[in-house]
C-alpha positions as CSV (number, residue, x, y, z in Angstrom):
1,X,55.0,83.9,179.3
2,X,52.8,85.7,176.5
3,X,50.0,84.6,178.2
4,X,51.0,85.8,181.8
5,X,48.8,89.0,182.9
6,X,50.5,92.0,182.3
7,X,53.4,90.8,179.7
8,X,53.6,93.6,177.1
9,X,56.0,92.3,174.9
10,X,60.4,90.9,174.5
11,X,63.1,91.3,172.5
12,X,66.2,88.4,172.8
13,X,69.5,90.1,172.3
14,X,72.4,87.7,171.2
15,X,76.0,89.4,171.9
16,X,78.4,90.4,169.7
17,X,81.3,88.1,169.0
18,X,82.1,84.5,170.4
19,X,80.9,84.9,173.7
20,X,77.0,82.8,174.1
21,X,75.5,85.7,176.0
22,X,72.0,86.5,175.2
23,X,69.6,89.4,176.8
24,X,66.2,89.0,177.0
25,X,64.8,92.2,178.1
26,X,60.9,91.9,178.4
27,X,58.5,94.4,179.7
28,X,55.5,93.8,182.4
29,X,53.1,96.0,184.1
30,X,53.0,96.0,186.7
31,X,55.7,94.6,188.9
32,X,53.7,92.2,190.6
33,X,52.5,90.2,187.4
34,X,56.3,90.0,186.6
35,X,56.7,88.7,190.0
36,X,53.9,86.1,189.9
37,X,55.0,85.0,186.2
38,X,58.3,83.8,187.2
39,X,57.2,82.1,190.4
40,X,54.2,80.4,188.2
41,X,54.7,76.2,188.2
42,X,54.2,76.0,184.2
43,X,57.5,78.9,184.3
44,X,59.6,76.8,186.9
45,X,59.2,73.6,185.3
46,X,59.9,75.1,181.8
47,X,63.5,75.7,183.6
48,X,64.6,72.3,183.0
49,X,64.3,72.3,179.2
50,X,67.9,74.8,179.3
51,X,70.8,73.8,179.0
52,X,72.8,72.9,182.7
53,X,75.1,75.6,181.5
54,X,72.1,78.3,181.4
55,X,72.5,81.1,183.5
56,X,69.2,83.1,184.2
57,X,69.7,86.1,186.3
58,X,66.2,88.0,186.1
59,X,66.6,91.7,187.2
60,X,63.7,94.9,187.4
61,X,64.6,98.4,185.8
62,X,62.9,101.6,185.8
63,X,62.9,103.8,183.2
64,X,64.6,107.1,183.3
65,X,64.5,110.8,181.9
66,X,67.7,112.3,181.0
67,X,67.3,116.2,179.9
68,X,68.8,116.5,176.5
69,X,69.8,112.7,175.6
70,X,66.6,110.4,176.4
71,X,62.6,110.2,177.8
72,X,61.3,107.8,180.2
């Protein structure tokens, strides 16, 4: 995915406790190179190296301004 156009960069989060969740929050500009990069064949067939247990549930998020606590 590094070598997608617009990947900036990822961080993999591993949860607290005994639960096996793990986050990996990446950021793309713009939108459509996200897009593209997950519907890319070398992507898809990567897939089937996971475990059948894997769960992959790829969301978009904006950033947002909140007056006092954080900046976009």
């Amino acid at each position: 995915m590094k070598q997608q156009p617009g990947f900036i960069s990822t961080q993999l989060h591993r949860a607290l406790g005994d639960g096996p969740a793990y986050l990996n929050y990446a950021v793309w500009e713009p939108t459509a190179h996200f897009r593209a990069a997950f519907s890319h064949p070398q992507f898809r067939a990567s897939l089937a190296a996971y475990p059948s247990s894997t769960i992959a549930s790829p969301h978009l998020f904006q950033k947002v301004a909140v007056n006092g606590i954080c900046v976009a």
